[in-house]
C-alpha positions in Angstrom: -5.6 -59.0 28.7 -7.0 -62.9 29.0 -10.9 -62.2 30.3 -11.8 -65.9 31.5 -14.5 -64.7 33.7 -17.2 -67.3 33.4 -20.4 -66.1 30.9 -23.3 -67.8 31.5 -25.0 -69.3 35.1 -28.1 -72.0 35.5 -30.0 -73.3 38.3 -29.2 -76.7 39.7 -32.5 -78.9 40.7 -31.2 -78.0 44.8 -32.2 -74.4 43.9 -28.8 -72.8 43.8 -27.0 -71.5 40.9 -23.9 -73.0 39.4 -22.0 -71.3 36.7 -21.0 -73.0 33.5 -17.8 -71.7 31.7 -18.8 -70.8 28.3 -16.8 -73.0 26.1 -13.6 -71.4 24.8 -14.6 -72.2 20.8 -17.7 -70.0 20.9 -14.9 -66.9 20.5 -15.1 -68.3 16.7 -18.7 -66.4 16.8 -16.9 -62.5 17.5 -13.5 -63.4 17.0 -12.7 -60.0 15.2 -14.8 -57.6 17.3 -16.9 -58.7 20.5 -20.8 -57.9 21.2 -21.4 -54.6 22.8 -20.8 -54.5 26.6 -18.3 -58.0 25.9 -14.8 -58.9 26.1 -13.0 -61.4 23.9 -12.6 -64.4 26.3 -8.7 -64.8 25.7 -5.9 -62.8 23.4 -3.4 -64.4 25.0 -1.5 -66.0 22.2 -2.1 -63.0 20.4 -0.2 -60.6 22.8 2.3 -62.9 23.2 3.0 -63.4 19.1 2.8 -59.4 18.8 5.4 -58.6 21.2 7.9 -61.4 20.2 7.7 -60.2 16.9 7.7 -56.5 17.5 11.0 -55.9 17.2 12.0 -59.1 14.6 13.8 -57.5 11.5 11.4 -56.9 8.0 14.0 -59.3 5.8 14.0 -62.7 4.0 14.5 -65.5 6.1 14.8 -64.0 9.9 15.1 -65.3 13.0 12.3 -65.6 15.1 12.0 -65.7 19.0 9.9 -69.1 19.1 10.2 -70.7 16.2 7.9 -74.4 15.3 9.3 -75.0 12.2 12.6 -74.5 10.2 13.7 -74.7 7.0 17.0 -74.7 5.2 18.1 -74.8 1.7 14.9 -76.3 0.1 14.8 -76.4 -3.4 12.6 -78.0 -5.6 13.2 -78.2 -9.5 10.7 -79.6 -12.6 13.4 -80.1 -15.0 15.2 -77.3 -15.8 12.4 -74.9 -13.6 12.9 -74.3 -9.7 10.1 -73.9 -8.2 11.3 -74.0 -4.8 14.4 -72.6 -3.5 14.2 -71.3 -0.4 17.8 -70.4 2.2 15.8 -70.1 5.4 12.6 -70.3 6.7 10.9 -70.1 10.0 7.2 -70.0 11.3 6.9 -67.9 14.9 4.6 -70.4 17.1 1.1 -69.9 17.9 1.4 -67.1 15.4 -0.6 -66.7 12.0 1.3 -65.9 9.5 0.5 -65.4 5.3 2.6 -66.7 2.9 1.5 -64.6 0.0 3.2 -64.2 -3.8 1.6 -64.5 -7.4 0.2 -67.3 -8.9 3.4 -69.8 -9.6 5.6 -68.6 -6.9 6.1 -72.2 -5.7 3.4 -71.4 -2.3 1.7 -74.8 -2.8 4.9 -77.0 -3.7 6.3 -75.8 -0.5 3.2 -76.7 1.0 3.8 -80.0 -0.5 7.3 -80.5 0.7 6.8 -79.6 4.1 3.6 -82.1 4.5 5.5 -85.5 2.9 3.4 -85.1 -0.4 6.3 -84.1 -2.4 10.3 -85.1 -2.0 12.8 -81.7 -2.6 15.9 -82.2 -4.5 17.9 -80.5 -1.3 16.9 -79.3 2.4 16.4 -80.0 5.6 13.6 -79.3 7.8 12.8 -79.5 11.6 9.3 -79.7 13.2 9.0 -78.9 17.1 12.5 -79.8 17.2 11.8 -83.0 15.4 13.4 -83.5 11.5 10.4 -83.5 9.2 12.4 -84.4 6.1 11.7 -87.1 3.7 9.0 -88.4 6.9 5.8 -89.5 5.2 2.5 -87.1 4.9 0.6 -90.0 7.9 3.6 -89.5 10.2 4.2 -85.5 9.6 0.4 -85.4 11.0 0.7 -87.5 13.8 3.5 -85.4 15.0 1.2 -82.7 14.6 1.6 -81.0 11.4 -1.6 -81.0 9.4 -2.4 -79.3 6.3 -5.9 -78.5 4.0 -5.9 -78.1 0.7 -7.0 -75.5 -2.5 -9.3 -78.2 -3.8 -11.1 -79.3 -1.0 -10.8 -83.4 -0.2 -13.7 -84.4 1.3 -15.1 -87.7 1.0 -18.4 -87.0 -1.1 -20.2 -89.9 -0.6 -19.6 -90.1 3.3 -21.8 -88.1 5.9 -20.2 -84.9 7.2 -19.6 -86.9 10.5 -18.1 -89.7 8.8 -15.9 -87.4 7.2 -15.0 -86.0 10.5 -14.5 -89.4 12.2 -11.9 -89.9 9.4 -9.8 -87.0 10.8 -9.4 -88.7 14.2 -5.8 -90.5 15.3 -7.0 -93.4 16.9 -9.6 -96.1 15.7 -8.8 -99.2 17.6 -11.9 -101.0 16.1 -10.9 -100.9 12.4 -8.9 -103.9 12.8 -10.7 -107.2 11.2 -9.9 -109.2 14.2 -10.2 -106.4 16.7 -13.6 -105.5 15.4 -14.8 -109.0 16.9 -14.5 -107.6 20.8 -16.7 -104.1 21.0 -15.8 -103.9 24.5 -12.2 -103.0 23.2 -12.7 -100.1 20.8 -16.2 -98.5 21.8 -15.3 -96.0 24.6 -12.8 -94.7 22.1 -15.3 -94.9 19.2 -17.8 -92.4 21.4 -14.9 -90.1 22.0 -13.9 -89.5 18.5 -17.7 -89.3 17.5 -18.1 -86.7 20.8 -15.2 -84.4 19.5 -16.6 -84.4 16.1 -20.2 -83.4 17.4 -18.2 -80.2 19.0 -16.0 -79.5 16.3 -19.1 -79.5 13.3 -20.7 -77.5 16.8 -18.2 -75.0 16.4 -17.4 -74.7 12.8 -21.8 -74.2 12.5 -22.0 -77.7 10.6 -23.7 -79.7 13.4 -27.1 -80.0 11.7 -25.1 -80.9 8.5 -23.7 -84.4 10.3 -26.0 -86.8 8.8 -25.9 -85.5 5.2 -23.7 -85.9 2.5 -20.5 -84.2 2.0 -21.1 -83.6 -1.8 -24.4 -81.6 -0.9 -22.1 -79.1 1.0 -21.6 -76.0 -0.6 -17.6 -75.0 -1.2 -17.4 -72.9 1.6 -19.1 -75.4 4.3 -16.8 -77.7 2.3 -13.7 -75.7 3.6 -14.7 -75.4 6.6 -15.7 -79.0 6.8 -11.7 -79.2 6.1 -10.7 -77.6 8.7 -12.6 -79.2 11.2 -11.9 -82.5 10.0 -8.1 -81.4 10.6 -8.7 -80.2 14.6 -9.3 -84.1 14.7 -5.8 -84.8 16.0 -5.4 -82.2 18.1 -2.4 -80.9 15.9 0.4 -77.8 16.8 0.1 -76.5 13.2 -2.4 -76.3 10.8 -1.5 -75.6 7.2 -4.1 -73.5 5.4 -3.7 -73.5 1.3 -6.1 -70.9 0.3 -9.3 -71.2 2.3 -10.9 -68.1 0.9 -10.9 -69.2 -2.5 -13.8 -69.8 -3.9 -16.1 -69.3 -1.0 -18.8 -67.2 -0.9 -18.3 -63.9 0.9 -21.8 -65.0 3.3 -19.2 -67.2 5.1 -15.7 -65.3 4.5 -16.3 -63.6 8.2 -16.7 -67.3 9.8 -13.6 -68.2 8.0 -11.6 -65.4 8.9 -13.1 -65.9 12.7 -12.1 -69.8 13.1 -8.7 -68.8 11.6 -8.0 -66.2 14.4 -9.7 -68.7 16.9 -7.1 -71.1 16.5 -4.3 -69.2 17.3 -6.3 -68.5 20.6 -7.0 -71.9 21.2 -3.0 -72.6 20.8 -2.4 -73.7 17.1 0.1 -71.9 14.7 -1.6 -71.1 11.2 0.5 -70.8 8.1 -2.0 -69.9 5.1 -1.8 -69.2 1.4 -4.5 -66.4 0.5 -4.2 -63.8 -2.3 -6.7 -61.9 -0.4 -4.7 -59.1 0.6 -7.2 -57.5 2.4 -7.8 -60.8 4.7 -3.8 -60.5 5.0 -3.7 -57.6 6.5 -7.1 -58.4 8.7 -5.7 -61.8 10.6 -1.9 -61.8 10.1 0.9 -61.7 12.4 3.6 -62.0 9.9 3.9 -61.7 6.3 6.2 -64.2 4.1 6.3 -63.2 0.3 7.4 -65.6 -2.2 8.1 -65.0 -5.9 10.0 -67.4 -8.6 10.3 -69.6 -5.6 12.4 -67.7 -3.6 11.6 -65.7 -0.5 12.0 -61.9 -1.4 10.3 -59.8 1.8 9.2 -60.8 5.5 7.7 -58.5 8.0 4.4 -57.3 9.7 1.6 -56.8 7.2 1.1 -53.4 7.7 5.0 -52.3 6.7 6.1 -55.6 3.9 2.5 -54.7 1.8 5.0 -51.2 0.9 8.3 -53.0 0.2 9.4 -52.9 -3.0 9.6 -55.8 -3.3 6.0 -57.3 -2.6 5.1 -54.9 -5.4 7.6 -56.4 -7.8 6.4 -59.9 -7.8 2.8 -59.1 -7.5 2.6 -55.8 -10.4 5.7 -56.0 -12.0 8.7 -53.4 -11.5 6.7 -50.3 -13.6 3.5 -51.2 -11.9 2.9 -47.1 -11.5 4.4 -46.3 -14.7 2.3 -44.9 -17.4 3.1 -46.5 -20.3 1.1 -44.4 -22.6 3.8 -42.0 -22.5 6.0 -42.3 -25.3 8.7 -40.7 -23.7 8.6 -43.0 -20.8 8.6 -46.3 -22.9 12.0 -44.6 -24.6 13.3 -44.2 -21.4 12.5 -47.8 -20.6 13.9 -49.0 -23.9 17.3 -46.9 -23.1 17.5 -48.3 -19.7 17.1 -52.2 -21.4 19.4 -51.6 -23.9 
């Protein structure tokens, strides 16, 4: 259960002790497995998502208890190539859950569609109980959908802070005219830049703020990312791949500020083809292959469905083709 006993205690200049509530981000530091003799500070959201889900049906396109966001009949086509066509969709709120499949399953171009960067050919979509379709990737964040991306988009040439300050919603000094009156925009202007200072805190960038975002390496770079998008405070975060290509040094702070999200109240949807980090954070599984979704479930039963092991290996993944008389069986089956 929720342990929100306060941690730490210091001495006021009266003499008497006043305790200070350790802040709720630090559970990014032992998110996974807590220091000897210490609880995690909150699970909360994570009970909660287990139970809802514990007795949801392991098949394509489910109902879910709580549902943030919907999705019916999307498709997607390149020509003659779909890439997306998906019946029904639905992410459990404050819930992390993996949408996993082989490269070219169509993961990222439903990213795409979702966020406002790409326009499907059919579907409808509703976010929070608000229609998300054809709404423009600025408005789909501001209502609190926000996304990262496989190649990282950081400003190079900013500071890490500016980059940050970027992220924020509201910047009520940027206006030419506006900018004239300080008086107007600079309470807001040290809020944004407080937040920052907190986030970089909590995602171990804070003595990075003053340098350039080019000299980060690719895994401060996604975690810079995902910072950048706790800016505007948003309900779901999007993650496309934030493993990949990131040294495994910082793969257990990754895999730490993922599962402190949930606990902070965000929903995570993720693409990873780290299978192992799949079954390590996930609260539900979505597999996609040929653009379609073939298997849902928990990770530890839809890794063994058929089905997953299809798209990822192929039908005769366990089949040794060596043997002649098996390839002749094969062959016979075919014909």
């Amino acid at each position: 259960m929720a342990d929100t006993t306060d941690k730490t205690s210091e001495t006021t200049a009266a003499g008497s002790t006043a305790t200070v509530k350790e802040p709720f981000y630090d559970i990014a530091k032992w998110a996974t497995k807590a220091p000897e003799g210490e609880k995690l500070i909150s699970t909360a959201y994570g009970d909660k998502v287990t139970e809802d889900l514990r007795y949801v049906k392991n098949e394509p396109g489910v109902h879910k208890p709580d549902p943030i966001l919907v999705a019916d009949n999307v498709t997607r086509r390149f020509g003659g190539m779909t890439a997306v066509d998906v019946r029904h969709f639905e992410i459990e709120r404050h819930g992390i859950t993996a949408l996993i499949g082989p490269n070219g399953a169509g993961k990222t171009t439903f990213f795409n569609l979702m966020t406002g960067f790409d326009t499907p050919n059919t579907g409808t979509w509703q976010f929070d109980g608000k229609d998300m379709a054809h709404v423009n990737p600025e408005k789909v964040a501001r209502g609190g959908m926000v996304r990262t991306f496989q190649l990282t988009k950081v400003m190079s040439r900013l500071t890490v802070l500016d980059n940050m300050m970027l992220g924020a919603q509201s910047h009520p000094g940027e206006g030419m005219f506006r900018s004239l009156f300080p008086g107007a925009w600079k309470k807001q202007e040290k809020e944004n830049r407080e937040k920052a200072e907190a986030l970089l805190d909590r995602f171990l960038l804070y003595k990075k703020k003053d340098d350039y975002a080019g000299a980060l390496s690719g895994g401060q770079r996604k975690l810079l990312e995902m910072a950048r998008a706790l800016m505007c405070d948003p309900k779901l975060v999007m993650l496309d791949e934030p493993m990949a290509g990131v040294n495994p040094a910082l793969k257990q702070s990754l895999l730490d500020h993922i599962i402190s999200l949930r606990e902070d109240g965000t929903t995570v949807l993720f693409v990873e083809h780290d299978i192992n980090m799949v079954r390590h954070i996930a609260d539900w599984v979505t597999v996609m292959a040929e653009g379609k979704i073939v298997a849902e479930g928990q990770p530890k039963t839809v890794m063994d469905d058929p089905a997953v092991v299809d798209a990822y290996l192929g039908a005769h993944a366990n089949i040794d083709l060596g043997d002649d008389s098996v390839l002749e069986g094969l062959e016979g089956g075919n014909a």
